[in-house]
C-alpha positions in Angstrom: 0.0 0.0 0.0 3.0 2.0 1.1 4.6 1.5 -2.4 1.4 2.4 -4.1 1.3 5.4 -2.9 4.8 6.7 -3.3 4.7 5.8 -6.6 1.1 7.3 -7.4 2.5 10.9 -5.8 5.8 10.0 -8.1 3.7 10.2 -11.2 1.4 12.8 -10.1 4.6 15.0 -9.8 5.9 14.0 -12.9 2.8 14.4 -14.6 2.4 18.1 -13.4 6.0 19.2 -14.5 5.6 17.9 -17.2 2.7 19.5 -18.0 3.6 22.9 -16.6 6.7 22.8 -18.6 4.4 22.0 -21.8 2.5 25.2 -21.3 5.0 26.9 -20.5 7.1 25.9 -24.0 3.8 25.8 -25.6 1.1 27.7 -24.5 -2.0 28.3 -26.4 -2.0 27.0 -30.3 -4.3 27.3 -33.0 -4.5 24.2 -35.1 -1.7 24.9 -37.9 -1.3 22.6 -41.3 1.7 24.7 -42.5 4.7 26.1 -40.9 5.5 30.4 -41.9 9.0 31.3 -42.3 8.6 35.0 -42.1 10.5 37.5 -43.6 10.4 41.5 -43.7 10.6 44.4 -45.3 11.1 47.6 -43.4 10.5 51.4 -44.7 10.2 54.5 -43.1 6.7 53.8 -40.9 6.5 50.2 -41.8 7.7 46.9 -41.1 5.8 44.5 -43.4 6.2 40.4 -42.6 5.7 38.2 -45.2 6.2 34.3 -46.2 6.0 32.2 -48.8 8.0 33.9 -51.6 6.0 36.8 -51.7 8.1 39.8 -52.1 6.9 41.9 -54.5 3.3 42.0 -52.7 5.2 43.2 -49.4 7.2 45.6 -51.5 4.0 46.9 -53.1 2.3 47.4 -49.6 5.1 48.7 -48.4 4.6 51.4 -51.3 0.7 51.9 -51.1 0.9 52.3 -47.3 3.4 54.8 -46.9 1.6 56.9 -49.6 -1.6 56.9 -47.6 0.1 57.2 -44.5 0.0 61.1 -45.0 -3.7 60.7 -45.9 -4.6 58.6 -42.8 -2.8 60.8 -40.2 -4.1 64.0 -41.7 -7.8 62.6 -41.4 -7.5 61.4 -38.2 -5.1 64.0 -36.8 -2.6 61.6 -34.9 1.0 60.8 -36.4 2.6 57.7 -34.7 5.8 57.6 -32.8 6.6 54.1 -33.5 6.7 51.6 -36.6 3.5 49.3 -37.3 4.6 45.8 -37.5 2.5 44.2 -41.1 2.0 40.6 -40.7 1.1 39.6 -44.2 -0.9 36.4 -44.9 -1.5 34.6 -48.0 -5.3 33.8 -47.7 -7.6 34.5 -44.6 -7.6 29.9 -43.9 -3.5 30.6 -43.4 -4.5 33.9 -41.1 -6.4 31.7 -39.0 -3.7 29.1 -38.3 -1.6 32.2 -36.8 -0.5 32.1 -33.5 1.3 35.4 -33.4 0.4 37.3 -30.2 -1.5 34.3 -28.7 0.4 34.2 -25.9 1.7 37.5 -25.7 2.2 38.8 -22.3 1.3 42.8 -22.4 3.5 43.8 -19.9 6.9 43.4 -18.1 6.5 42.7 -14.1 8.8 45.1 -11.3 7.9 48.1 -12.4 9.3 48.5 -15.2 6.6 50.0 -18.1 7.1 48.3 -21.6 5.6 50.0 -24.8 4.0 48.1 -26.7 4.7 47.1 -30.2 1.9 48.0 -32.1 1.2 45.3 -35.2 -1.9 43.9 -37.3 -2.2 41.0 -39.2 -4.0 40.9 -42.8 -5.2 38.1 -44.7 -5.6 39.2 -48.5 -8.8 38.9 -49.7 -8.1 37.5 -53.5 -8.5 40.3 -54.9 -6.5 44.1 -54.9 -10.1 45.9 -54.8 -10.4 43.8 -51.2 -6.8 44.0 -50.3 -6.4 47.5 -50.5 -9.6 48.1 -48.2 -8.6 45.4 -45.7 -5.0 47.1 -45.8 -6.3 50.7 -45.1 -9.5 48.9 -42.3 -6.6 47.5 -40.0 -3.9 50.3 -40.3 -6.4 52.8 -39.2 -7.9 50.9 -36.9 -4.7 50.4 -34.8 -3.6 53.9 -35.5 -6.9 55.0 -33.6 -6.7 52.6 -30.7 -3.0 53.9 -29.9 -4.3 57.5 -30.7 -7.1 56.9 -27.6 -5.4 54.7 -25.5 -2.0 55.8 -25.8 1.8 53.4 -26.9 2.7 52.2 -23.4 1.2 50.6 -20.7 1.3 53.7 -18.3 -1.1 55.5 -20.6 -3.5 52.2 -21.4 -3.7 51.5 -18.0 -4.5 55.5 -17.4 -7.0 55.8 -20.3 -8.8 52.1 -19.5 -10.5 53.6 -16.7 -10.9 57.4 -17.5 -11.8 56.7 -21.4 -14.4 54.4 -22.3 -15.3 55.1 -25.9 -18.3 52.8 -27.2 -17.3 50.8 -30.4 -19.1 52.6 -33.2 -16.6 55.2 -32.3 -13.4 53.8 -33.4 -14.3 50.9 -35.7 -16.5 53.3 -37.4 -13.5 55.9 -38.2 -11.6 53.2 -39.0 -14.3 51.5 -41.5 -14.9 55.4 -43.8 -11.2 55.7 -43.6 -10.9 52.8 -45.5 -13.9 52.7 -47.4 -15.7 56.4 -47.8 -19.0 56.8 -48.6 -19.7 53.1 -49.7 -22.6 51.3 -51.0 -23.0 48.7 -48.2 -23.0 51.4 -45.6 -25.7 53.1 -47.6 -27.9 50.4 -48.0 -27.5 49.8 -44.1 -28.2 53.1 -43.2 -31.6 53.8 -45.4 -32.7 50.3 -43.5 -31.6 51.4 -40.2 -33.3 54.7 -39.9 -36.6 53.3 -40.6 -36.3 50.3 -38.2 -36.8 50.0 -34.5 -32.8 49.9 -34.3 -32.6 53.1 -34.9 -33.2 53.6 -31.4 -30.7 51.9 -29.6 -28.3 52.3 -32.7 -25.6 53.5 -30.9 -25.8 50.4 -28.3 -25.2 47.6 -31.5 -22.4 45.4 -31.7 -20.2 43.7 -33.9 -20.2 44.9 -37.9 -23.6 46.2 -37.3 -21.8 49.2 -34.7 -19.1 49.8 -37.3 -21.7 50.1 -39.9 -23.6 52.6 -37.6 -20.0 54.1 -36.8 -19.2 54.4 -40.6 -22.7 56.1 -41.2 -21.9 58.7 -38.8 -18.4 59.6 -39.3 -19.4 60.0 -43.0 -22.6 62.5 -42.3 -19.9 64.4 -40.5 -17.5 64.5 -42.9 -20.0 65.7 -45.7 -21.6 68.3 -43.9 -19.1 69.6 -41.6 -15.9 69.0 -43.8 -13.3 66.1 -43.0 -11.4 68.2 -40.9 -14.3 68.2 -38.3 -13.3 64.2 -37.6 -9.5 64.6 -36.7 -10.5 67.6 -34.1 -13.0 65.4 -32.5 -10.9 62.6 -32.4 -8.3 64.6 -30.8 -10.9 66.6 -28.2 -12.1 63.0 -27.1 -8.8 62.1 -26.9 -7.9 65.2 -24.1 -11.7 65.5 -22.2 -12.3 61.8 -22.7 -15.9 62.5 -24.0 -16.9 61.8 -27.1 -20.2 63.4 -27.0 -18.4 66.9 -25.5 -15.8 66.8 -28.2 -18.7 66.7 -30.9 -20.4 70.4 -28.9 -16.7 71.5 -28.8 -16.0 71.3 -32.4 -18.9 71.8 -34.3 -21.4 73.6 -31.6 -23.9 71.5 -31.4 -25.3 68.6 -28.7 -24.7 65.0 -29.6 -28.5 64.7 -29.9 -29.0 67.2 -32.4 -26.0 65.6 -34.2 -27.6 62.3 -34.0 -31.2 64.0 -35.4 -29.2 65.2 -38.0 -27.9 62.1 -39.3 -30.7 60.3 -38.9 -32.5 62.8 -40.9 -29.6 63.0 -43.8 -30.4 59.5 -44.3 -34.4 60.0 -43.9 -33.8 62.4 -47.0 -32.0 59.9 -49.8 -35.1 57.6 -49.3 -37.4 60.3 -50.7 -35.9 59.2 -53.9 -35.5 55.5 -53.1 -39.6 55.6 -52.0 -40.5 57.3 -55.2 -38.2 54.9 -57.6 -37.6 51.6 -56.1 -39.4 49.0 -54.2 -38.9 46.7 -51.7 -38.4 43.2 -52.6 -42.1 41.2 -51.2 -41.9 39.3 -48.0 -43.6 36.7 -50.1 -40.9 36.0 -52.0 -38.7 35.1 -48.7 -37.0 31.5 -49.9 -35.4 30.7 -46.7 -36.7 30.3 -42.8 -35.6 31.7 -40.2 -32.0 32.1 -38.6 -29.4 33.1 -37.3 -28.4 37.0 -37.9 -24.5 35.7 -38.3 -25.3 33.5 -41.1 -25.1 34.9 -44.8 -25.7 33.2 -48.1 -22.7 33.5 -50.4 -23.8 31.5 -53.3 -27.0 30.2 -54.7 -28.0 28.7 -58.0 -30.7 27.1 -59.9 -30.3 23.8 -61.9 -30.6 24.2 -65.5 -33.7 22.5 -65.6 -35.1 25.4 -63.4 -36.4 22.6 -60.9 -33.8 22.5 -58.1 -32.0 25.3 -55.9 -29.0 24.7 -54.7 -27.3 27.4 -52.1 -24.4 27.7 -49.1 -25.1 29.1 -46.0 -22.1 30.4 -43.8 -22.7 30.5 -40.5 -18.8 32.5 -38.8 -17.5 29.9 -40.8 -19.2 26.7 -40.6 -20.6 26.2 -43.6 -23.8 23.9 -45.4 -24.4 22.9 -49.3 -28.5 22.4 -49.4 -30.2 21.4 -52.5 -34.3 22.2 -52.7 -36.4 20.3 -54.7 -38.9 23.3 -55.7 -41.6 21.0 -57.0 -41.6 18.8 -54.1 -40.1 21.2 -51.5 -38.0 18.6 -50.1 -34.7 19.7 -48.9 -31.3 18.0 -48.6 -28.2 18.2 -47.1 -25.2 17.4 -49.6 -21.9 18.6 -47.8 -21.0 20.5 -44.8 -17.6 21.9 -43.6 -15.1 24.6 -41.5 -16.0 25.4 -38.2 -17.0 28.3 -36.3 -14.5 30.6 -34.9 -14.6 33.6 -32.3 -13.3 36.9 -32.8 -11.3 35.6 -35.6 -11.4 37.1 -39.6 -14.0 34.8 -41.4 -14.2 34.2 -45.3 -18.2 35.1 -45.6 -17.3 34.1 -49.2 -17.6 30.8 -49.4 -18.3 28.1 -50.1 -18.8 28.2 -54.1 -21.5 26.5 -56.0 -22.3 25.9 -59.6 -24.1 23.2 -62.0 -22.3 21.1 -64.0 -25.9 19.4 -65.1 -29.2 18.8 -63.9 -27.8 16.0 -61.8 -24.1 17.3 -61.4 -23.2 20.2 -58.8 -19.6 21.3 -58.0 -18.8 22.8 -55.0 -15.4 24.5 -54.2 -14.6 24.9 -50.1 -11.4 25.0 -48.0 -10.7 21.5 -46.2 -7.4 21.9 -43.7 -6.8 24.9 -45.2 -6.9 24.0 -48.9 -9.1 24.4 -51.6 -11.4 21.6 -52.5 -13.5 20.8 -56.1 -16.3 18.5 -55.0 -18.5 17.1 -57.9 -21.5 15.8 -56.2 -24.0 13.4 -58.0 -27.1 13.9 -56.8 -28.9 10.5 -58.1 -25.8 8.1 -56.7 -25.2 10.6 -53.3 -21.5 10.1 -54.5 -18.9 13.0 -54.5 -15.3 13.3 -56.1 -12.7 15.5 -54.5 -9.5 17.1 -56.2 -7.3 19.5 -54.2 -6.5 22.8 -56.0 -3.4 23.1 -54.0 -1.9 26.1 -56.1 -4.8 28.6 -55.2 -4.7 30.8 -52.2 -8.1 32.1 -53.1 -10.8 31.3 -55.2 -14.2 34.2 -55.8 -15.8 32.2 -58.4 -16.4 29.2 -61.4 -18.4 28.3 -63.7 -18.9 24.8 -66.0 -19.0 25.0 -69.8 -22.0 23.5 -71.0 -21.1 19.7 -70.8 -19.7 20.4 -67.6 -15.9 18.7 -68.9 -14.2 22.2 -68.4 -14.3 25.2 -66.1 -13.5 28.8 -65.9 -12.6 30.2 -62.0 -11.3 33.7 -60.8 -8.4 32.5 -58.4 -5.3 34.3 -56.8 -1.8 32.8 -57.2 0.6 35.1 -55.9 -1.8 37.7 -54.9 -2.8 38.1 -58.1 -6.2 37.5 -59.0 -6.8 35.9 -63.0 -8.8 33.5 -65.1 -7.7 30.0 -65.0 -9.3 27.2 -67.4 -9.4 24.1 -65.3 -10.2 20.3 -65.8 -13.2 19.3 -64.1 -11.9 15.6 -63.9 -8.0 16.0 -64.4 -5.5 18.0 -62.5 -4.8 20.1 -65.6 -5.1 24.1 -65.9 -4.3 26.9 -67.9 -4.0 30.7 -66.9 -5.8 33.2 -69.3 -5.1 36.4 -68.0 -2.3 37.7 -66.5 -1.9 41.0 -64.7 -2.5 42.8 -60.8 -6.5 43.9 -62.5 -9.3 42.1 -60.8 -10.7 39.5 -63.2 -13.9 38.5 -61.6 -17.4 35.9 -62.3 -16.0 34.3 -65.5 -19.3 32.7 -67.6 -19.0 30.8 -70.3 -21.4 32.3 -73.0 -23.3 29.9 -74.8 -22.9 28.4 -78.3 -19.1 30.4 -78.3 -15.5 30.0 -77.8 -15.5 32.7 -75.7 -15.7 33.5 -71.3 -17.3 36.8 -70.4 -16.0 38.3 -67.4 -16.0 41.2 -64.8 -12.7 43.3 -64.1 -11.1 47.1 -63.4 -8.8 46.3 -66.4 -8.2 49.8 -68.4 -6.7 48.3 -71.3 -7.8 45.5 -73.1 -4.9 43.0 -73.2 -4.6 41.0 -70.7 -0.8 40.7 -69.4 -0.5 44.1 -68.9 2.5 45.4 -66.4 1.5 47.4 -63.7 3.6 48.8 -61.0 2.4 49.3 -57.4 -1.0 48.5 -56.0 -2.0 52.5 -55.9 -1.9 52.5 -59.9 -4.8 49.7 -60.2 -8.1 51.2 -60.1 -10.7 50.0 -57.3 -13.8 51.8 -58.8 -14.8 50.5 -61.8 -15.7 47.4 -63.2 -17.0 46.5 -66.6 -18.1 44.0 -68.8 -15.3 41.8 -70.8 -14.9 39.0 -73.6 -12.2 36.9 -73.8 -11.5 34.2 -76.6 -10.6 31.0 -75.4 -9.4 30.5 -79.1 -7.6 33.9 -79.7 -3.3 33.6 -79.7 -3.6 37.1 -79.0 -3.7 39.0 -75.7 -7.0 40.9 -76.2 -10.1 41.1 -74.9 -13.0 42.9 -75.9 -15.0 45.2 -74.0 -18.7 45.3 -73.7 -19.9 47.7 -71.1 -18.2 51.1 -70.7 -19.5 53.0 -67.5 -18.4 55.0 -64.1 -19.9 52.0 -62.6 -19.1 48.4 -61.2 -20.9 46.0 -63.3 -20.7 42.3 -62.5 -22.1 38.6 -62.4 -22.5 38.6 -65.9 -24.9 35.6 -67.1 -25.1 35.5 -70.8 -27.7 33.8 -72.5 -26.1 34.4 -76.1 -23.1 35.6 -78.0 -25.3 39.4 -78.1 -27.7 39.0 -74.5 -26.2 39.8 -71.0 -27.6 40.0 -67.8 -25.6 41.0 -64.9 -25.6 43.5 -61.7 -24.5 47.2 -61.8 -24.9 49.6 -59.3 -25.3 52.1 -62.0 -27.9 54.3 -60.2 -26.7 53.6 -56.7 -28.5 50.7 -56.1 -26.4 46.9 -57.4 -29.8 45.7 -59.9 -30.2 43.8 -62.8 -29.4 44.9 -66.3 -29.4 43.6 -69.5 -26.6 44.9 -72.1 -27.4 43.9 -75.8 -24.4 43.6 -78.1 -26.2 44.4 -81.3 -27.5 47.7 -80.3 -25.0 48.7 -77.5 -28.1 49.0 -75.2 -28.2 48.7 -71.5 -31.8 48.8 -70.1 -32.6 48.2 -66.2 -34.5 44.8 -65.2 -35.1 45.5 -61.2 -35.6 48.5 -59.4 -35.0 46.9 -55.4 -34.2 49.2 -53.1 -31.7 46.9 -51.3 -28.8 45.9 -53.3 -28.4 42.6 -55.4 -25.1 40.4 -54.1 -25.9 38.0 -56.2 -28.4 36.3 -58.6 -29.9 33.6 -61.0 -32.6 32.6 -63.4 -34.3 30.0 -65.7 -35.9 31.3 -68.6 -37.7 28.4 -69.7 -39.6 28.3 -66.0 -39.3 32.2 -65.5 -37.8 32.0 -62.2 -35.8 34.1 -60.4 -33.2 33.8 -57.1 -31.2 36.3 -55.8 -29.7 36.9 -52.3 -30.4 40.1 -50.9 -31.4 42.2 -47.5 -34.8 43.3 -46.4 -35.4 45.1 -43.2 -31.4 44.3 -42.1 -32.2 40.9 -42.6 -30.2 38.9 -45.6 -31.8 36.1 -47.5 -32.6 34.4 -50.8 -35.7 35.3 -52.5 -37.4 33.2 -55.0 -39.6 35.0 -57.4 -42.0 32.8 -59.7 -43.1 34.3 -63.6 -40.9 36.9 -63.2 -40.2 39.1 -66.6 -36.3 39.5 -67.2 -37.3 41.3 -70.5 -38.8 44.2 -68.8 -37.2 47.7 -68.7 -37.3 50.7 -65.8 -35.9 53.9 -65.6 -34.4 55.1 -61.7 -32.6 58.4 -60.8 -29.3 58.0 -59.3 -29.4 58.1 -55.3 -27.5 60.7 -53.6 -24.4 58.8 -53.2 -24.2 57.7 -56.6 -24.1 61.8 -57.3 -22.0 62.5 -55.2 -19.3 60.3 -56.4 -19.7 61.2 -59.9 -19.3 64.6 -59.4 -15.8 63.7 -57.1 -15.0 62.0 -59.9 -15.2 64.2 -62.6 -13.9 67.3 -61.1 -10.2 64.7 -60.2 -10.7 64.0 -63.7 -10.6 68.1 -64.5 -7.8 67.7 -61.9 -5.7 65.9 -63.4 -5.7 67.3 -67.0 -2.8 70.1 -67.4 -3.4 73.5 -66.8 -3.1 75.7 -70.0 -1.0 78.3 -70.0 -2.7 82.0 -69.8 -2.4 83.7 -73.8 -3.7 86.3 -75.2 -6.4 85.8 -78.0 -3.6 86.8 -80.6 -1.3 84.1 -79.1 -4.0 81.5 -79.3 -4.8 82.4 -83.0 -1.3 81.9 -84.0 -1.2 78.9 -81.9 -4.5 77.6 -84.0 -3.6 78.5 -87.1 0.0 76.3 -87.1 -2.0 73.2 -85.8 -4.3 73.4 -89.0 -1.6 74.3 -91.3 0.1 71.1 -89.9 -2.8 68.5 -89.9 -3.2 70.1 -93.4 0.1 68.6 -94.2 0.1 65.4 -91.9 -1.5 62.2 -94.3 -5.0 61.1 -93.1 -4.3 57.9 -90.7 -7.5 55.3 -89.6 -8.2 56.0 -86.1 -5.7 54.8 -83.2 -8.0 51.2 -81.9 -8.3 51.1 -78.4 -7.2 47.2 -78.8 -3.5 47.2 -79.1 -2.1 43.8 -80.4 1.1 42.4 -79.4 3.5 39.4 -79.7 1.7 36.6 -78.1 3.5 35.6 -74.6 4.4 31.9 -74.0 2.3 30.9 -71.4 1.6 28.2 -69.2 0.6 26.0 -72.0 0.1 26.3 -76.0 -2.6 24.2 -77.4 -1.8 22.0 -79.9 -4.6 22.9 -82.9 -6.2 20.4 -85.3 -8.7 23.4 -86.3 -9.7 26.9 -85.0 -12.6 24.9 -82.6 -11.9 24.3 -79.0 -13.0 20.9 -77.2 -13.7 21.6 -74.1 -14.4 17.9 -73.4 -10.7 17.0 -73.9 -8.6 20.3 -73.5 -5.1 20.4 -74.4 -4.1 22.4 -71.3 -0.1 24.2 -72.2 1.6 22.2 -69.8 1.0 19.5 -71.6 2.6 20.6 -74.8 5.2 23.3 -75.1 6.9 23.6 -78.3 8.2 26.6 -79.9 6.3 27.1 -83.5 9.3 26.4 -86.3 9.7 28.8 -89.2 7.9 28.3 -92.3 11.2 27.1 -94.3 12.4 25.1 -91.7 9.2 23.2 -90.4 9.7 19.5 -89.7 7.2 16.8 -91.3 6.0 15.6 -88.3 2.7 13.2 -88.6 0.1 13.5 -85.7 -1.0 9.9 -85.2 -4.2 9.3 -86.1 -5.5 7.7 -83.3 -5.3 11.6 -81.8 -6.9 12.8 -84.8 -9.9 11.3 -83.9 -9.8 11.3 -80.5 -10.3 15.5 -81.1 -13.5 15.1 -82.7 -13.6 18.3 -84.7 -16.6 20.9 -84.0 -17.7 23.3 -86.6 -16.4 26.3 -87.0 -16.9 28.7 -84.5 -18.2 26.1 -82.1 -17.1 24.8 -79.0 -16.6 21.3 -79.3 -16.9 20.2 -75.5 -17.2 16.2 -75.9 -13.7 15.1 -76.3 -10.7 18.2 -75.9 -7.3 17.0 -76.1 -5.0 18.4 -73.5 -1.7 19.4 -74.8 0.6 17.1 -73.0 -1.7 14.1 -74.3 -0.8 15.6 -78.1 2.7 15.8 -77.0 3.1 12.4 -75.7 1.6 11.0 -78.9 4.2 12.7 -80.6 6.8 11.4 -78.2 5.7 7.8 -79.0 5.6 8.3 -83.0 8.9 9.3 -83.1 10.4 6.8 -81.0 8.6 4.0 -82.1 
């Protein structure tokens, strides 16, 4: 009994040094599936931390931060007196493996008073539109917080108790810092004013108090000038009252500032009330939940009979397929897990039909990107890793469902990529730092139609620095899966962002656009260069589908601060409305223009007889100059070598059997010195020619197949 016990206190000993010495080597971990070997970059405010071969994007937001460092301190009034550590991370599933400040112990014990190294970690987003925002979000936000609560602990012990600031406050700075006078906020804010939140708005939590915080810091800035929000910043930071700071510097009470915003708002749905209309509670497709869960994706089968959409729920997200004859619902994948007070991906998972009976599904599993292909009759699914993507926004299936066209970022660089829906094969189409978003392939054609802030129309332009890519506008693109060119043609042309394009035809597109303020339907028509207006909601569109042969219609938007999918039955997609742009919309255009007017040189001051003279030698040299066509806007240059060159049989694609580049790579010989060299037959009619102009999607030969046939006639 004796040597029972001795031995059981032995082991309980052991046991807890053991353990104590774990926690202490250890300490709290997040579960990691990759290990970061980090390396930095330092400028003159920055240190930027980066892994994974990824240089240039550190060096570029090394660049674009230190020129809006001026900006940001102006705005908010407060320059920092030490460097912001950048922890840069390839995709948001890698940001959530991070450990860094997990353990972090804030202060030094005996006395001694430790500043605190200020740092924020950022996952990019897939896109430079996203990046750039999430970039400015966190800066700002930490710039703020050490503005308030001071660099060392002697100051954030002193203003924890005498400074309690509520969080619309500073996340809301932080949120029109980054983001201005957005369309999201907007929407938000026409809602809010007219709920019963509008109450207790400055009481919300979460994204709906930096949405209310956004709201407000904006109203200020418009009507009171921006300088107004760095001088109450800077009076809250001294008295410690935020609601004195706002009678200090603009001289009136905090409730007359908050009757004033609400009433700002109140005045841009005069317009809305007049113009638009709220989507029908009728046409509510899903039940009730929770207010953290949001939709990202939802399509209808191509028979029109089945709706298949992804609910995310901080997360954890579920594939659900509805049977809308029957009404019978079905569970066909779930996946992630919920995290707290961690960044979330709200973007996925993605979904699209390859058939009636066919849906793909792309969602990260340990961190990676997985293509499902789920049969729906045999309950079966097929994985394939994507390992080379850090992010993926969207796909879509050709029309046999053998090939597919995603938006994905390798590098942090966001392009189109032709994939293999059944082979680990790939080619990249476009290649440049533009946003190439919601590829579709357009029926009966060669060609993908696409979304993107390109300027120019060939797609591997060079651009230097993330400040010289544009973040406003988005149009309407064609792109040739045939062409050995680098163009692409453009269809729409507007001071917009137009988006999810679905084409039914080589000349019909339908897509979003927040043209008039408001992201609705349109409808572009190639023939005429016509863009009419399908919906008029007042809450905007995030995403959307149809079936024209049952004249349904699903889209995923928010009614009464609430999102969800909304099914509408006979609905007409060839109807046509007229809005007025809202406030905001005006607003922006007329910023833009006059930076526009801005930018164009000044002419220098002459006197009418100087300006005659100066007239008369520009006509009498055109009147020399030969007539020359117009400059096109398409400029056509040497084909690069890319990934992969397809080996051609005819000007048709087979999108059944692709040749993908890697698969072939053989530099074209000159016309005097090309070699007699016999495709086998066999390969011949494997390709199974289309007719011209056609896709031919039942059996594309990938180019390393082609190769290796070669291979094997010469050898043998």
């Amino acid at each position: 009994m004796v040597r029972f016990f001795l031995f059981s206190l032995i082991w309980f000993c052991s046991a807890s040094a053991v353990a104590q010495q774990m926690l202490d080597t250890f300490g709290k971990n997040r579960i990691q599936y990759k290990n970061f070997k980090w390396t930095f970059l330092s400028s003159e405010n920055f240190d930027v931390y980066y892994y994974d071969d990824r240089r240039k994007v550190a060096t570029d937001v090394t660049e674009f931060l230190e020129g809006e460092f001026g900006r940001i301190t102006d705005l908010i009034g407060y320059p920092p007196y030490l460097k912001t550590k950048i922890f840069l991370y390839n995709s948001v599933a890698d940001l959530q493996q991070s450990n860094i400040g997990l353990n972090r112990n804030p202060y030094i014990m005996g006395g001694e008073t430790d500043f605190v190294k200020p740092y924020v970690e950022i996952a990019h987003t897939g896109t430079i539109e996203g990046f750039k925002e999430e970039l400015l979000l966190k800066v700002t936000e930490l710039l703020v917080n050490e503005m308030m609560f001071g660099g060392s602990l002697k100051d954030m012990f002193q203003n924890a108790v005498l400074l309690n600031l509520p969080e619309w406050f500073t996340r809301g700075v932080a949120e029109y810092a980054a983001k201005g006078w957005n369309e999201e906020m907007d929407d938000f804010s026409r809602q809010l004013v007219r709920s019963r939140k509008v109450n207790r708005a400055l009481n919300l939590q979460g994204k709906e108090a930096a949405m209310v915080g956004h709201s407000i810091w904006n109203f200020i800035a418009e009507k009171y000038g921006k300088g107004s929000v760095s001088n109450i910043l800077n009076y809250s930071r001294v008295i410690r009252n935020e609601q004195r700071s706002v009678l200090i510097t603009l001289g009136i009470t905090f409730r007359q500032l908050m009757t004033e915003w609400k009433n700002f708002y109140n005045s841009g749905n005069k317009v809305v009330d007049e113009n638009y209309q709220e989507v029908a509670e009728t046409g509510r497709f899903t039940p009730v939940h929770r207010s953290t869960t949001v939709f990202p994706t939802m399509r209808l089968s191509p028979d029109g009979k089945q709706l298949a959409f992804a609910e995310n729920d901080r997360g954890k997200y579920t594939v659900k397929v509805v049977n809308l004859q029957s009404g019978n619902e079905s569970t066909i994948l779930t996946g992630g897990y919920k995290v707290l007070r961690q960044t979330v991906d709200f973007r996925e998972p993605l979904i699209n039909w390859a058939d009636e009976k066919t849906l793909g599904v792309i969602g990260k599993d340990k961190g990676e990107f997985i293509f499902w292909l789920y049969d729906l009759q045999t309950r079966s699914k097929v994985p394939r890793r994507l390992e080379k993507f850090n992010n993926i926004r969207s796909f879509d299936f050709s029309s046999n469902g053998r090939l597919a066209v995603l938006s994905g970022d390798q590098d942090g660089q966001n392009d189109l990529y032709l994939i293999s829906s059944r082979r680990d094969r790939a080619r990249r189409l476009t290649n440049d730092l533009f946003d190439d978003l919601d590829p579709s392939f357009v029926p009966g054609t060669n060609s993908v139609v696409f979304s993107s802030n390109r300027t120019t129309d060939t797609v591997n332009t060079r651009i230097k620095g993330l400040k010289n890519v544009p973040t406003v506008n988005y149009n309407l693109f064609l792109y040739n899966l045939d062409s050995t060119n680098n163009i692409v043609y453009r269809l729409t042309n507007t001071l917009s962002k137009d988006f999810h394009p679905v084409a039914i035809n080589e000349n019909i597109f339908y897509y979003l656009s927040d043209q008039r303020g408001i992201t609705n339907i349109f409808r572009f028509d190639r023939l005429t260069s016509i863009y009419s207006q399908v919906t008029n909601f007042s809450s905007g569109v995030k995403t959307f589908d149809f079936n024209l042969s049952t004249n349904r219609m699903a889209m995923v938007t928010s009614r009464r601060l609430s999102e969800d999918i909304f099914l509408l039955n006979d609905f007409d997609m060839q109807r046509q409305i007229f809005t007025p742009s809202t406030r905001r919309k005006e607003v922006q255009q007329a910023k833009m223009i006059t930076e526009k007017r801005q930018r164009q040189p000044v002419k220098s001051n002459l006197t009418l007889r100087e300006l005659m003279d100066q007239r008369l030698k520009e006509l009498d040299g055109d009147s020399l100059k030969k007539p020359t066509p117009p400059k096109p806007d398409s400029v056509k240059i040497q084909a690069q070598p890319q990934d992969s060159v397809k080996q051609k049989v005819s000007d048709e694609i087979d999108t059944s059997d692709y040749t993908f580049e890697k698969e072939v790579k053989e530099e074209k010989p000159k016309a005097e010195e090309r070699p007699s060299v016999l495709i086998p037959p066999a390969l011949l009619d494997s390709a199974k020619v289309a007719a011209p102009n056609q896709v031919n999607t039942s059996d594309y030969v990938f180019e390393d197949e082609v190769l290796r046939g070669l291979s094997q006639q010469i050898l043998f």
